[in-house]
KEZAMAR-544915 format. One record per residue (C-alpha): residue in three letters; x, y, z. Coordinates in nm, 2 decimals. Layout:
<recs>
[rec ALA, [X, Y, Z]]
...
</recs>
This chain:
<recs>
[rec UNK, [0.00, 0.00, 0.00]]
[rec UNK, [0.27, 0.25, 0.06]]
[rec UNK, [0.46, 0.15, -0.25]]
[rec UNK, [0.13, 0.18, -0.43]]
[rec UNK, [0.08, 0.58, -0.26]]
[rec UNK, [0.42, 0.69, -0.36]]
[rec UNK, [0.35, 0.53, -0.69]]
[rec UNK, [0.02, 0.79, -0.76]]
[rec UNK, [0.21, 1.08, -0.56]]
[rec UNK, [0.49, 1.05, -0.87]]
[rec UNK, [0.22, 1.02, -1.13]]
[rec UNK, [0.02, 1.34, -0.96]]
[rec UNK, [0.37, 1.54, -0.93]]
[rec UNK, [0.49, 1.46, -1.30]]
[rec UNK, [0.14, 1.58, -1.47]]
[rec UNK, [0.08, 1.85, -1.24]]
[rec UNK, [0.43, 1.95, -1.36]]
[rec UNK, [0.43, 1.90, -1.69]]
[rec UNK, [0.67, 1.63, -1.75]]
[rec UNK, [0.62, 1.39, -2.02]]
[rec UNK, [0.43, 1.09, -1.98]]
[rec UNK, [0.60, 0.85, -1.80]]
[rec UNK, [0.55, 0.44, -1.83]]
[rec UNK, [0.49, 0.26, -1.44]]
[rec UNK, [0.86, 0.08, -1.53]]
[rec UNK, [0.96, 0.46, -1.53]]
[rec UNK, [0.82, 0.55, -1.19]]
[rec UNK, [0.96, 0.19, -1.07]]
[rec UNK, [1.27, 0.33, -1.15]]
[rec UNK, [1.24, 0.67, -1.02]]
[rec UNK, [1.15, 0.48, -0.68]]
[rec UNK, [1.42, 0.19, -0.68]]
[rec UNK, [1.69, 0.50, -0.70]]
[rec UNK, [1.56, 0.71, -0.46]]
[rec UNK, [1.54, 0.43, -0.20]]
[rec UNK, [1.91, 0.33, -0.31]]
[rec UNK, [1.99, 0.67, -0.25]]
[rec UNK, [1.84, 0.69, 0.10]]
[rec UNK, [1.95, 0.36, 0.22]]
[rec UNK, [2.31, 0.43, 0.14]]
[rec UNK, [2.25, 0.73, 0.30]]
[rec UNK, [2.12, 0.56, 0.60]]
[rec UNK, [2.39, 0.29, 0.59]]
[rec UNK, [2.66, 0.56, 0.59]]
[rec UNK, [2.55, 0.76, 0.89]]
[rec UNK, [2.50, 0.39, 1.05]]
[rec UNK, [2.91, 0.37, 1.00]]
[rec UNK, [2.96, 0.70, 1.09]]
[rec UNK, [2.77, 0.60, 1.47]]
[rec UNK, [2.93, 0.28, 1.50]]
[rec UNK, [3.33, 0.47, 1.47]]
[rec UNK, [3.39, 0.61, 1.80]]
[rec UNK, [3.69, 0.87, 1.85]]
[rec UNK, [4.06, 0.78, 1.92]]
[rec UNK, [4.11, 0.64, 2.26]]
[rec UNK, [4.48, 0.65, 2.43]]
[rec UNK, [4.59, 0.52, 2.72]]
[rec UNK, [4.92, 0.56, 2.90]]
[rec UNK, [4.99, 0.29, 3.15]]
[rec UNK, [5.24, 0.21, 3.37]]
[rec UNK, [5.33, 0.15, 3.76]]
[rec UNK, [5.20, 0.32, 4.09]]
[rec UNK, [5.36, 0.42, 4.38]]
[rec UNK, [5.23, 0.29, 4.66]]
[rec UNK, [5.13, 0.50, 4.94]]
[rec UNK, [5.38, 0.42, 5.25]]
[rec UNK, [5.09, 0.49, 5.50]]
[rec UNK, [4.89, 0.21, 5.33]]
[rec UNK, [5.10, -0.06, 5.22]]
[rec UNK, [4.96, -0.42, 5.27]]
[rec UNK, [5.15, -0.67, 5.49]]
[rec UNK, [5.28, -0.91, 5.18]]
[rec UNK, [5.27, -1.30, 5.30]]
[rec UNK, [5.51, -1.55, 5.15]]
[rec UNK, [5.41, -1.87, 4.98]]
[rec UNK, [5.32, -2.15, 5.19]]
[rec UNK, [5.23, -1.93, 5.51]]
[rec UNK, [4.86, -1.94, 5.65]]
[rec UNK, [4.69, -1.59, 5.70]]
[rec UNK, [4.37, -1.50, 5.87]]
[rec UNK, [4.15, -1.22, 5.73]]
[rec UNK, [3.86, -1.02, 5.89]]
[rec UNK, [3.61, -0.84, 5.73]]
[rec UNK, [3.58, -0.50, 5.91]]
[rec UNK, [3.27, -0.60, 6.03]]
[rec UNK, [3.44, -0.87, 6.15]]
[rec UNK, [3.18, -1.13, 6.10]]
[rec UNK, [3.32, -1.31, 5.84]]
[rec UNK, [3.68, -1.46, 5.87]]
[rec UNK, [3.87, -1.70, 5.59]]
[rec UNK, [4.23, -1.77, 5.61]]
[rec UNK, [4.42, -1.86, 5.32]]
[rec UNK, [4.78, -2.03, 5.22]]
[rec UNK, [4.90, -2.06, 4.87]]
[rec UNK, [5.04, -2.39, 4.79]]
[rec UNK, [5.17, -2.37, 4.45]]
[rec UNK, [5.16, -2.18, 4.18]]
[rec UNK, [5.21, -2.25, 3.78]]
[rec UNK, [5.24, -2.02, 3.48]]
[rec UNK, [5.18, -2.18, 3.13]]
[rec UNK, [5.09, -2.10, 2.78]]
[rec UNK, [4.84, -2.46, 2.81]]
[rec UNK, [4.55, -2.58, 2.98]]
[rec UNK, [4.61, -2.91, 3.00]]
[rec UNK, [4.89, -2.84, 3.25]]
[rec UNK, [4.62, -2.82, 3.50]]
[rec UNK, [4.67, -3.17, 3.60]]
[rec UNK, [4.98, -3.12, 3.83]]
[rec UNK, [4.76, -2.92, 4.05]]
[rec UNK, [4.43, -3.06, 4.00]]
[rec UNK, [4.30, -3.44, 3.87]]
[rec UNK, [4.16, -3.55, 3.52]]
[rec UNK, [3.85, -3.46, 3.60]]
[rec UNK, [3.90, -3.10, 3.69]]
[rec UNK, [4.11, -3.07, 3.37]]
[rec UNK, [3.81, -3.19, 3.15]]
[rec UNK, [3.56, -2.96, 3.26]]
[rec UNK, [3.77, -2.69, 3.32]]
[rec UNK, [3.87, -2.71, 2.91]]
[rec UNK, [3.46, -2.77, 2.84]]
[rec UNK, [3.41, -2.46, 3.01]]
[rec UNK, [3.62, -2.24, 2.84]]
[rec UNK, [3.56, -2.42, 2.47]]
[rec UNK, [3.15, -2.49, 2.53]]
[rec UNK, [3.04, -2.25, 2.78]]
[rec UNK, [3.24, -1.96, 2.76]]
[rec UNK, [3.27, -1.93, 2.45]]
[rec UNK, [3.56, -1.58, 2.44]]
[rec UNK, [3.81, -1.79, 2.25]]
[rec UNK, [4.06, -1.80, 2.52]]
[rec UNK, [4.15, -2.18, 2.47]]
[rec UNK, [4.17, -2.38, 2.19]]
[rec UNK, [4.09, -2.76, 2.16]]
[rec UNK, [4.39, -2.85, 2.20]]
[rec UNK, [4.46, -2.66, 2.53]]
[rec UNK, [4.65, -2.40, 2.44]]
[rec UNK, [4.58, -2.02, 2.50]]
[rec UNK, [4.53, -1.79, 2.24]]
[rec UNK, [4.60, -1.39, 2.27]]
[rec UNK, [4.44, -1.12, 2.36]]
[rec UNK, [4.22, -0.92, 2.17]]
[rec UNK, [4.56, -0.66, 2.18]]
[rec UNK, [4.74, -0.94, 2.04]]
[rec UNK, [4.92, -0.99, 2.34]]
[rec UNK, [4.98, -1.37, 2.42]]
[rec UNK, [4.77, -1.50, 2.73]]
[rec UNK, [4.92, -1.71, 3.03]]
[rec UNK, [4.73, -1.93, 3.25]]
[rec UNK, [4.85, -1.86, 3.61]]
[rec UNK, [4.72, -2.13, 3.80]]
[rec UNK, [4.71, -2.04, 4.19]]
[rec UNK, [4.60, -2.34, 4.45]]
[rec UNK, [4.52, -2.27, 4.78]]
[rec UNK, [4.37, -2.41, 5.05]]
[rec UNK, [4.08, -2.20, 5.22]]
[rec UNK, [3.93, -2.21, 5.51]]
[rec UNK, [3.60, -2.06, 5.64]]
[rec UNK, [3.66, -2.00, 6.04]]
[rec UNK, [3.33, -1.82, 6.02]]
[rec UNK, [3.05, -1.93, 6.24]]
[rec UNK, [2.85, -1.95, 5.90]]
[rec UNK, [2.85, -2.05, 5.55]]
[rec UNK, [3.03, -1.87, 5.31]]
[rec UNK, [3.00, -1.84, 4.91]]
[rec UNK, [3.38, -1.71, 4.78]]
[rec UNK, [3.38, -1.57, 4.50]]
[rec UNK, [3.71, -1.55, 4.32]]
[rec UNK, [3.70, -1.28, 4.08]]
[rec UNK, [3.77, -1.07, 4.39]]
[rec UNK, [4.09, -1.22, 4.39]]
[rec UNK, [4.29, -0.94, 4.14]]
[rec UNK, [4.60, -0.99, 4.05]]
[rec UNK, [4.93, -0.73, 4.07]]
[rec UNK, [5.27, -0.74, 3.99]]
[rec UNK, [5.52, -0.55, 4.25]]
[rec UNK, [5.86, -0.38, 4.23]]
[rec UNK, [6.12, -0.23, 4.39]]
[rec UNK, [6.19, 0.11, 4.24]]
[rec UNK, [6.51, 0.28, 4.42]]
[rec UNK, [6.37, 0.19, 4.75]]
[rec UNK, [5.97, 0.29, 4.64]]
[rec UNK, [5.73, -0.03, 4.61]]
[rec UNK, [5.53, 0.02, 4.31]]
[rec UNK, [5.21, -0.16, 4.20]]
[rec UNK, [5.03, -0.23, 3.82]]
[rec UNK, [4.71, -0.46, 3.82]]
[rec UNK, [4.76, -0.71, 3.55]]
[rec UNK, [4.53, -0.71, 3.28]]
[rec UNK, [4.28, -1.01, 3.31]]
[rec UNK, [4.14, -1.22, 3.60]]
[rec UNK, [4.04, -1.52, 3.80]]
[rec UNK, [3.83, -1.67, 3.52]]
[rec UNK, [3.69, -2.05, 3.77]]
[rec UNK, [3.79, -2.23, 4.00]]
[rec UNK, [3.91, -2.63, 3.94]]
[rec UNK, [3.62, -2.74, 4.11]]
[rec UNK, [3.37, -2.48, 4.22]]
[rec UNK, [3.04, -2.53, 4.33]]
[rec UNK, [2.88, -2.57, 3.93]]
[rec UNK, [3.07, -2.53, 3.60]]
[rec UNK, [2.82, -2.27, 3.43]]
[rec UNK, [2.86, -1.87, 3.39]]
[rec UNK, [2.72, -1.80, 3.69]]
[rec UNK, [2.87, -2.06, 3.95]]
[rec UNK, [3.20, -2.17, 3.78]]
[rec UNK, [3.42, -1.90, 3.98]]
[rec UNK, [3.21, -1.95, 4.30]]
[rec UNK, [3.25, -2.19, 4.62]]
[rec UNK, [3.03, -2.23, 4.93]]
[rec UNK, [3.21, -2.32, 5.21]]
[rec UNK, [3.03, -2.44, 5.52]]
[rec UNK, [3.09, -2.26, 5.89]]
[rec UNK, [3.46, -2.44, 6.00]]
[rec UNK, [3.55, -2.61, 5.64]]
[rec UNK, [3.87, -2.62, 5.42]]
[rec UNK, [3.83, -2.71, 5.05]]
[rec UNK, [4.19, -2.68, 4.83]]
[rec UNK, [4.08, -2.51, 4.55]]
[rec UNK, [4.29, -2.43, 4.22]]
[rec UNK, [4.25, -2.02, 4.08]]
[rec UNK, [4.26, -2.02, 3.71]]
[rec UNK, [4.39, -1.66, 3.60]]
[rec UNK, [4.41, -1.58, 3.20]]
[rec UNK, [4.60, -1.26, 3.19]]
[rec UNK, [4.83, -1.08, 2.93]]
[rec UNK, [5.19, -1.22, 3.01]]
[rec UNK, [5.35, -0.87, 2.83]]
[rec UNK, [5.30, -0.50, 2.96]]
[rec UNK, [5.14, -0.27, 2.74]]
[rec UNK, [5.28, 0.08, 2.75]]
[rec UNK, [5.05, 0.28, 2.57]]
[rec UNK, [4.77, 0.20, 2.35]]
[rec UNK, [4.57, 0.43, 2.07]]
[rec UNK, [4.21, 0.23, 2.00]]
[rec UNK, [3.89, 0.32, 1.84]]
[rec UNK, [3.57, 0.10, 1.81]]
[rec UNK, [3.41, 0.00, 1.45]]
[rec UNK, [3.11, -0.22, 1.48]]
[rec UNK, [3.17, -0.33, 1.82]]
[rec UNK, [3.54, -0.39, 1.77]]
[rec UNK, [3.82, -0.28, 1.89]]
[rec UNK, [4.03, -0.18, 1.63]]
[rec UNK, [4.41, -0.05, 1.74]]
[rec UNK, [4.58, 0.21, 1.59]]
[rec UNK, [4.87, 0.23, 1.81]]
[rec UNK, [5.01, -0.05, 2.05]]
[rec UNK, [5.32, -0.02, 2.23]]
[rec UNK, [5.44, -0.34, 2.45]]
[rec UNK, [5.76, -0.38, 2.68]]
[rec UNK, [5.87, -0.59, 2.97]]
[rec UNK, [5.70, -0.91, 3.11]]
[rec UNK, [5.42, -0.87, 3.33]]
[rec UNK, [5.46, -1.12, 3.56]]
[rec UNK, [5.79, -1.07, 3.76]]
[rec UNK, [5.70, -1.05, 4.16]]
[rec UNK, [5.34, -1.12, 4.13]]
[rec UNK, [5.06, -1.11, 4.43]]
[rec UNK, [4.69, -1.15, 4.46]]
[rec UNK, [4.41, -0.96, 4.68]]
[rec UNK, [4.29, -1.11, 4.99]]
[rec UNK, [3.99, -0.89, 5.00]]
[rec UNK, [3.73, -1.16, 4.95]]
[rec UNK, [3.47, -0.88, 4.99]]
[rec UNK, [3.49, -0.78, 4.64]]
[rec UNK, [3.73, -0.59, 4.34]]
[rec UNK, [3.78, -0.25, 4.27]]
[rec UNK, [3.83, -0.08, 3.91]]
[rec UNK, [3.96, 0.22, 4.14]]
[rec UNK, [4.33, 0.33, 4.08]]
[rec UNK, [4.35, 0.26, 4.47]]
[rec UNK, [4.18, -0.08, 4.49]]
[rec UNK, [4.53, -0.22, 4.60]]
[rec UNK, [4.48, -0.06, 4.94]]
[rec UNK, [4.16, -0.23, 5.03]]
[rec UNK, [4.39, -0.49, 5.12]]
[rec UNK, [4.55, -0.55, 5.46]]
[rec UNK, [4.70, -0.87, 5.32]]
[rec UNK, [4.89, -0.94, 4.96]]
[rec UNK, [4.97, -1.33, 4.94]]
[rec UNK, [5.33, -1.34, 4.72]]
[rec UNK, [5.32, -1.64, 4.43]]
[rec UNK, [5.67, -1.79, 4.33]]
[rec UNK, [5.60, -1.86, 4.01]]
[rec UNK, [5.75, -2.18, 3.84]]
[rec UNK, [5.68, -2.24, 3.44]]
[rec UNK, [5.57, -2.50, 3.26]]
[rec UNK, [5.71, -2.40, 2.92]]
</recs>
């Protein structure tokens, strides 16, 4: 019906103006070009909206305020922490800790099992192209090659209640020494599941309930970019990020630490300091 209105409207506007008589494969024609016309001009203001403006980012390390610094515990110690509340209390002791460019290296912390479901998750279930079939990481969307660091601890809920930990609270920093001043940089990526958490879909696979007094050993599964970026120059196209500009240097995992504060991660610059505790991972490499 509205084909057939714009169709008379033509007609009308030609003999009202004079024009010659035109044949209905003439107004066809008229119509097919103007809608050509209109939707390229629609499809071009669609591309224009979907191109955002440059982004850059400069990156680097922090200095770390001396007032605030968290008390860093070695591998293999125990450590208590309170909620400020104090009514909820874990303690946690890292084990051992693995860096590799493979899934499947899961099984000298975990069992078969573990390993299995851990790889379904990420192929089936996921579904962000982190791991391949055959267990190896791919990169970034930067381009930047992914490492597994695989972190088991054993946790225990001294609570007088049950608990549900939930480890992407867990972030993740690398520390140095700078002429006597501790810096800081949070790594870029995070506690993607556990090894065995409480279910193995989106919403339970980085999540365990531990009931009031109980110790589960539990294996952290971090994907994170093993190379610094510097500085970075991105726009978005169509949902994608497209980058103009990508500078890289220096590995990012050198003296690396995670969060104790169970309680929940911060994007803030000062997130680090919502920590009374840092526990220190020693790193050893599979490949």
């Amino acid at each position: 019906m509205k084909k057939a209105a714009i169709i008379i409207c033509l007609i009308s506007i030609l003999v009202l103006q004079g024009c010659e008589r035109k044949s209905v494969e003439d107004v066809y024609s008229i119509i097919e070009e103007e809608t050509n016309n209109r939707q390229e001009e629609i499809n071009n203001q669609g591309t224009e909206q979907q191109i955002s403006d440059d982004i850059t980012n400069n990156k680097g390390y922090s200095d770390m305020n001396g007032n605030s610094i968290p008390e860093f515990i070695e591998q293999g110690e125990k450590v208590k922490v309170t909620t400020e509340k104090a009514d909820r209390i874990l303690s946690f002791q890292v084990e051992d800790v693995l860096a590799t460019h493979n899934i499947n290296d899961l099984i000298q912390l975990s069992d078969d099992e573990a390993v299995s479901n851990v790889k379904d998750y990420f192929i089936n279930i996921d579904n962000s192209n982190y791991v391949n079939s055959d267990g190896t990481l791919n990169q970034s969307r930067r381009g930047i090659n992914y490492k597994a660091i695989l972190v088991k601890m054993l946790i225990t809920n001294e609570s007088t209640g049950d608990y549900k930990l939930i480890a992407t609270a867990f972030d993740m920093y690398d520390i140095k020494d700078n002429s006597g001043v501790l810096q800081y940089r949070k790594l870029q990526g995070e506690c993607k599941l556990m090894d065995k958490p409480d279910s193995f879909d989106r919403k339970e696979c980085n999540k365990i309930t531990l009931k009031a007094g109980e110790s589960k050993e539990e294996t952290f599964i971090y994907v994170v970019e093993d190379t610094w970026v510097q500085s970075e120059t991105y726009h978005i196209e169509d949902g994608q990020w497209i980058y103009d500009e990508l500078v890289t240097g220096g590995s990012s995992l050198n003296n690396v630490c995670i969060a104790t504060n169970f309680l929940g991660s911060s994007n803030s610059t000062d997130s680090i300091y919502k920590n009374k505790y840092m526990l220190k991972l020693n790193l050893r490499y599979a490949d």
